[in-house]
C-alpha positions as protocol buffer text, in pm:
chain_id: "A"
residue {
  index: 1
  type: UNK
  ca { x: 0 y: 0 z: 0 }
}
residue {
  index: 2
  type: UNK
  ca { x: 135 y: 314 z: -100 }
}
residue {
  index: 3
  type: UNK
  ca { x: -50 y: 635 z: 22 }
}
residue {
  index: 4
  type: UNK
  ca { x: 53 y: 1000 z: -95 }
}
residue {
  index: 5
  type: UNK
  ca { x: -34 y: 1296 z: 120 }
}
residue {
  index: 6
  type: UNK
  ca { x: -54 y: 1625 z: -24 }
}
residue {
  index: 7
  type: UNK
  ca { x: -183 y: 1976 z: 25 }
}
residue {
  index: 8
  type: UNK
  ca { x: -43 y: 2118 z: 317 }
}
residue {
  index: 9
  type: UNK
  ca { x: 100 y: 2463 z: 348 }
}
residue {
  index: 10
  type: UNK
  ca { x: 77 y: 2778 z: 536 }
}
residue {
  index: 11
  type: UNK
  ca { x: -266 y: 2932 z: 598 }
}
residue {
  index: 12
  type: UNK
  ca { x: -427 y: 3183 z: 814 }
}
residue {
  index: 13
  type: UNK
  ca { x: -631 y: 3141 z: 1093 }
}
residue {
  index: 14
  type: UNK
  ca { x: -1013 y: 3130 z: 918 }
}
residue {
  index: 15
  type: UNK
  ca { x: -876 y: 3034 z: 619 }
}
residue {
  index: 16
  type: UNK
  ca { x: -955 y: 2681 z: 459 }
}
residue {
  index: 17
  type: UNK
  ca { x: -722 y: 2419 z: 276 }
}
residue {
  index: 18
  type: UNK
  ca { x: -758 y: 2037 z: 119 }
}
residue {
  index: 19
  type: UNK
  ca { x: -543 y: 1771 z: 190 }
}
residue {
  index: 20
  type: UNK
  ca { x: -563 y: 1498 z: -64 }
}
residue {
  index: 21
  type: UNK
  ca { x: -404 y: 1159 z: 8 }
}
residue {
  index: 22
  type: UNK
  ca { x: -398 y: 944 z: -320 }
}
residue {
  index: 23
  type: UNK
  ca { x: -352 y: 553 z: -252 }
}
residue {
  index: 24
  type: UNK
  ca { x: -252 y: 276 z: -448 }
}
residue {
  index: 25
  type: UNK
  ca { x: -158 y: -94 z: -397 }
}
residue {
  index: 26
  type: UNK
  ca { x: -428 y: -237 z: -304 }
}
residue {
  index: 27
  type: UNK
  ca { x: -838 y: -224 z: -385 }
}
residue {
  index: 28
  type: UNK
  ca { x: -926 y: 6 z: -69 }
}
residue {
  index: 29
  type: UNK
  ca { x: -1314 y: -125 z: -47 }
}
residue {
  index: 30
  type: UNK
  ca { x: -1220 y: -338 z: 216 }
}
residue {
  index: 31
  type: UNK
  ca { x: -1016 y: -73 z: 395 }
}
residue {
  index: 32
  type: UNK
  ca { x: -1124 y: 254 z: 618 }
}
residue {
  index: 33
  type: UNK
  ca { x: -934 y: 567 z: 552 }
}
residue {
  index: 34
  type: UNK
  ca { x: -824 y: 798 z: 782 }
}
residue {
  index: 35
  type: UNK
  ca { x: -638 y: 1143 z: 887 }
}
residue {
  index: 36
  type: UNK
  ca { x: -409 y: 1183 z: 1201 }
}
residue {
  index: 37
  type: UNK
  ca { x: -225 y: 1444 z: 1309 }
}
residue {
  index: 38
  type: UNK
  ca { x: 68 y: 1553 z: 1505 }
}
residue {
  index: 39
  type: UNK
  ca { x: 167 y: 1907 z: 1661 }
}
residue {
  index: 40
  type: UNK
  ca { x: 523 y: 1967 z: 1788 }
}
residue {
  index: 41
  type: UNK
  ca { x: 569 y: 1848 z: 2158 }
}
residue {
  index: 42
  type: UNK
  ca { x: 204 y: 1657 z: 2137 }
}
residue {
  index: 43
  type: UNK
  ca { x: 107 y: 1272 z: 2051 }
}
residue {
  index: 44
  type: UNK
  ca { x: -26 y: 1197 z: 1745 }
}
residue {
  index: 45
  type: UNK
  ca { x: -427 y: 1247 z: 1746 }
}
residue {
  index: 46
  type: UNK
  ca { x: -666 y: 1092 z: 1564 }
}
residue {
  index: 47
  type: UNK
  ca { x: -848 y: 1387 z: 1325 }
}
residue {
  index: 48
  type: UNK
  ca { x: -1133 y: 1177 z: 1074 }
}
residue {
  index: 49
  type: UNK
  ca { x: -1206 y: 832 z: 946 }
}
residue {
  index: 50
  type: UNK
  ca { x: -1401 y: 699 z: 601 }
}
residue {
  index: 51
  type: UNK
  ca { x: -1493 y: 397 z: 553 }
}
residue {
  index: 52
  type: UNK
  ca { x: -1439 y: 305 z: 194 }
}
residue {
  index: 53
  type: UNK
  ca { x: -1751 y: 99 z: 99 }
}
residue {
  index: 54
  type: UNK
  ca { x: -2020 y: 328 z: 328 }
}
residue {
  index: 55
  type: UNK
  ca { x: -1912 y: 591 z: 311 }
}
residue {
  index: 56
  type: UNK
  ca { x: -1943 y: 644 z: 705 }
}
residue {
  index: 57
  type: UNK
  ca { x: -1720 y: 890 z: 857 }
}
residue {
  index: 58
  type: UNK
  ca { x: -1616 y: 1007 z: 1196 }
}
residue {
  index: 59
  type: UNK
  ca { x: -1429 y: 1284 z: 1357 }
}
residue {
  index: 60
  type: UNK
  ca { x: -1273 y: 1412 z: 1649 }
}
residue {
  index: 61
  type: UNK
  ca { x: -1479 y: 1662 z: 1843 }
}
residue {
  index: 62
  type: UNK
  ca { x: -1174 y: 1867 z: 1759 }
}
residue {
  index: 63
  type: UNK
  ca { x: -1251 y: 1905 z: 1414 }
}
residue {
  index: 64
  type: UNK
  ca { x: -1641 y: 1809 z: 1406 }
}
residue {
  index: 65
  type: UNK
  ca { x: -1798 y: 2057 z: 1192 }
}
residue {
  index: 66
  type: UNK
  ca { x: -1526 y: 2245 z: 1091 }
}
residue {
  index: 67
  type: UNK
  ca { x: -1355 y: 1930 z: 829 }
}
residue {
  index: 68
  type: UNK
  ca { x: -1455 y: 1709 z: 622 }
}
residue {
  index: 69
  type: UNK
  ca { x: -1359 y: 1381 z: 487 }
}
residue {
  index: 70
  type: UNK
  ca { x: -1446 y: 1238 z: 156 }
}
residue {
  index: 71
  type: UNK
  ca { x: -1315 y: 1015 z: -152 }
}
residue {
  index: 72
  type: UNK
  ca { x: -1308 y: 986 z: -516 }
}
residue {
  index: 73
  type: UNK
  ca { x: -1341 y: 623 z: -607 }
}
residue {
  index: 74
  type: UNK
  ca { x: -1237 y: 679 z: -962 }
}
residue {
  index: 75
  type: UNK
  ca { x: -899 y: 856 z: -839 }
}
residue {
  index: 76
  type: UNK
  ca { x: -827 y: 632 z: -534 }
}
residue {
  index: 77
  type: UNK
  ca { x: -800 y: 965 z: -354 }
}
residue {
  index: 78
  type: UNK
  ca { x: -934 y: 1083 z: 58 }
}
residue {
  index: 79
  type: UNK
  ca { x: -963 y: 1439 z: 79 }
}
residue {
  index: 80
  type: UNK
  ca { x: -958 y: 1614 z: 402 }
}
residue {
  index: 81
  type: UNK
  ca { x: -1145 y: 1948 z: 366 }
}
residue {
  index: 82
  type: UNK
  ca { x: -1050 y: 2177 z: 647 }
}
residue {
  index: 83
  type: UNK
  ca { x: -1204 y: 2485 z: 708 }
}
residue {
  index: 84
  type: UNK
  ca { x: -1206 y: 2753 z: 966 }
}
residue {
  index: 85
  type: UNK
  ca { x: -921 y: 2692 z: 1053 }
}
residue {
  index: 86
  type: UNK
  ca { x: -738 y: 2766 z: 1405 }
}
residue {
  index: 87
  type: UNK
  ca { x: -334 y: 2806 z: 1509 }
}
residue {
  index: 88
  type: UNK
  ca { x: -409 y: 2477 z: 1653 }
}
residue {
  index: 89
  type: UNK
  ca { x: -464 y: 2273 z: 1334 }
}
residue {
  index: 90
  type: UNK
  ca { x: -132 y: 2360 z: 1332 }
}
residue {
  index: 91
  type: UNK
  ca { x: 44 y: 2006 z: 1290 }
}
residue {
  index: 92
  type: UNK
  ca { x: 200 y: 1743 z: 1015 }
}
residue {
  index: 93
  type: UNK
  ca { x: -109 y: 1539 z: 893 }
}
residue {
  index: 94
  type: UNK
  ca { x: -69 y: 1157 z: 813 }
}
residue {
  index: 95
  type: UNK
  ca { x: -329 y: 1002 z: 650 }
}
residue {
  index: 96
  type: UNK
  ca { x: -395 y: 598 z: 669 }
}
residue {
  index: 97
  type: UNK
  ca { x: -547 y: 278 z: 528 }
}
residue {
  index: 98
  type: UNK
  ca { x: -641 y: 20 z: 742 }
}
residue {
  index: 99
  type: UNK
  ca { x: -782 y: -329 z: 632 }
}
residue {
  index: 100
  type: UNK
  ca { x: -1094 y: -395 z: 804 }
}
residue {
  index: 101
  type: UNK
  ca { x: -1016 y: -759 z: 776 }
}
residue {
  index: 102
  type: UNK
  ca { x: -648 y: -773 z: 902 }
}
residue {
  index: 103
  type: UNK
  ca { x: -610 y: -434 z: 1136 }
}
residue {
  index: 104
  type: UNK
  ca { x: -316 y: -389 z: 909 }
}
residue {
  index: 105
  type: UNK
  ca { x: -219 y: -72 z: 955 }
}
residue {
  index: 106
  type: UNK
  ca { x: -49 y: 185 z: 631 }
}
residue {
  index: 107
  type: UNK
  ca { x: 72 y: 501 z: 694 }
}
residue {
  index: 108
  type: UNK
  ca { x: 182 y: 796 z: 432 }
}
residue {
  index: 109
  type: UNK
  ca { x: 449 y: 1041 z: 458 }
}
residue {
  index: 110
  type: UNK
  ca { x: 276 y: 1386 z: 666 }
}
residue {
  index: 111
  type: UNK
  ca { x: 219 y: 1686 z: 501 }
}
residue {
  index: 112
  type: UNK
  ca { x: 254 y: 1986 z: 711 }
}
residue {
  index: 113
  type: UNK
  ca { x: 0 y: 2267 z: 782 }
}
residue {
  index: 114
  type: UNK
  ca { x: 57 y: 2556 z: 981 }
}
residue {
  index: 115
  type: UNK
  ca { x: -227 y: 2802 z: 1063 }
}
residue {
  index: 116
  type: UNK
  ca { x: -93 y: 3161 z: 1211 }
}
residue {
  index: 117
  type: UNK
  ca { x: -343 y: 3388 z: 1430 }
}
């Protein structure tokens, strides 16, 4: 499994940006998809999950209303839409793919965003 993160960058606080992780390697209907994220000095945190087939989704009350996850089945793509953003989005974002048969676990490289105030 191969997953490529993308989209991160510098942003102001309000301001909105897409992260797009395209993945590859494997047919991902069996698989949910997810976004984590990491700030400096902080554990890694959990931010939104997909499930490939249902479409179901979840988020951390961090984020809840504010981002949104979604895929393109024709591009083998998760999109993280962020909006409103706050200087504490401010983190390297991993997305993942994990089989919903095994637990396997797949992690891409992070893409950092940083939000100023």
């Amino acid at each position: 499994v191969q997953l490529q993160a993308s989209g991160g960058g510098l942003a102001q606080a309000g301001d909105s940006l897409r992260l797009s992780c395209a993945a590859s390697g494997r047919t991902f209907s069996t698989y949910s998809m997810g976004w984590f994220r990491q700030a400096p000095g902080k554990e890694r945190e959990f931010v939104a999950r997909m499930w490939w087939t249902s479409g179901s989704t979840s988020y951390a009350d961090s984020v809840k209303g504010r981002f949104t996850i979604s895929r393109d089945n024709a591009k083998n793509t998760v999109y993280l839409q962020m909006n409103s953003l706050k200087p504490e989005d401010t983190a390297v974002y991993y997305c993942t793919a994990t089989s919903v048969r095994t637990g396997n676990e797949y992690w891409g490289q992070g893409t950092q965003v940083t939000v100023s105030s």
